[in-house]
N, C-alpha and C positions, 0 to 999 in steps of 0.2 A: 443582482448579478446574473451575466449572461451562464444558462447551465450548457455544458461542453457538450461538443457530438458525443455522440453512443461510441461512434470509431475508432476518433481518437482518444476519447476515457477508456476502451478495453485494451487497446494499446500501452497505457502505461498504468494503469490501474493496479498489478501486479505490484511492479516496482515502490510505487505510492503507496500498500498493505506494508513489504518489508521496508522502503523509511520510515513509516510509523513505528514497526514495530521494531527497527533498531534505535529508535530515542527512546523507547521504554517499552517495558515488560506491561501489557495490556492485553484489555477484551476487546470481543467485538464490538459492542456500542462505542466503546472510546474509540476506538480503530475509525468506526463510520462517524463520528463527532470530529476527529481529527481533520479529515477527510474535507469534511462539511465546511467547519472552520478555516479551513488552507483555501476553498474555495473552488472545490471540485464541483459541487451544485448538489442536490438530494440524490442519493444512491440508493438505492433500493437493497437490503436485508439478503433478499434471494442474490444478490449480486455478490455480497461478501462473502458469504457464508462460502458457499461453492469453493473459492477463489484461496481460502483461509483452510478448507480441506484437500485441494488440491497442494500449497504451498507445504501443506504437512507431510503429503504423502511424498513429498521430494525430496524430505527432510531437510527442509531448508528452515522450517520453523517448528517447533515443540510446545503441544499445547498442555497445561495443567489445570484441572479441575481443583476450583477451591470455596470454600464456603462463601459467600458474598457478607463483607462490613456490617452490611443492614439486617440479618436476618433474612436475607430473601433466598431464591435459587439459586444454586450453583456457578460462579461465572469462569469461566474457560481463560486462563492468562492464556496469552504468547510470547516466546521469547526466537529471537533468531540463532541459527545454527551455524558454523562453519558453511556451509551449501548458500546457507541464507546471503549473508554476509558477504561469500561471490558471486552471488546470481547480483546481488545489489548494486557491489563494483562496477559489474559487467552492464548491469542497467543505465548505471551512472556515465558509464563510459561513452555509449551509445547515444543516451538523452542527449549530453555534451557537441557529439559529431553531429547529431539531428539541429540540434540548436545552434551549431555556427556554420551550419549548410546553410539555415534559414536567414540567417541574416546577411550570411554573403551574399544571396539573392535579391534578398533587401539592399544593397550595396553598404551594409554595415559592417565595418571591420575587415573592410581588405585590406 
């Protein structure tokens, strides 16, 4: 699979963090598995992280620290907030107008 420009992944990359994390309450790794799987292409760690701190401090999402299943280290749940949940709408809204600009262009759907 072809991986996306850098331009248009920071573009909506945002948006793609909160639909993740409004289908469920998750970590990071799942966050970037999710990602991976939908077929975003390899995202780099340093890319989410940032992105997952910044979303918090908007209070758009809420992170809890909880023991990991395994015995292992700590892993960070996320869940979305009121903020969250309309910044998402408002994403959705937008992706929406962006994608049927794109295809009127394409002369699809006039």
């Amino acid at each position: 699979m072809r991986r996306l420009p850098s331009q248009l992944l920071k573009g909506s990359l945002e948006g793609a963090l909160l639909q993740v994390i409004a289908n469920r309450e998750t970590y990071a790794y799942e966050i970037h598995q999710a990602l991976v799987d939908a077929g975003f292409g390899e995202i780099a760690d340093g890319t989410i992280y940032p992105l997952l701190l910044k979303l918090e401090k908007a209070n758009q999402i809420s992170g809890e620290k909880r023991a990991s299943p395994n015995g292992g280290p700590p892993r960070k749940y996320y869940h979305l907030l009121p903020a969250g949940q309309a910044a998402l709408a408002a994403f959705d809204a937008d992706w929406t107008q962006l994608a049927t600009a794109m295809r009127r262009l394409k002369g699809v759907g006039k």
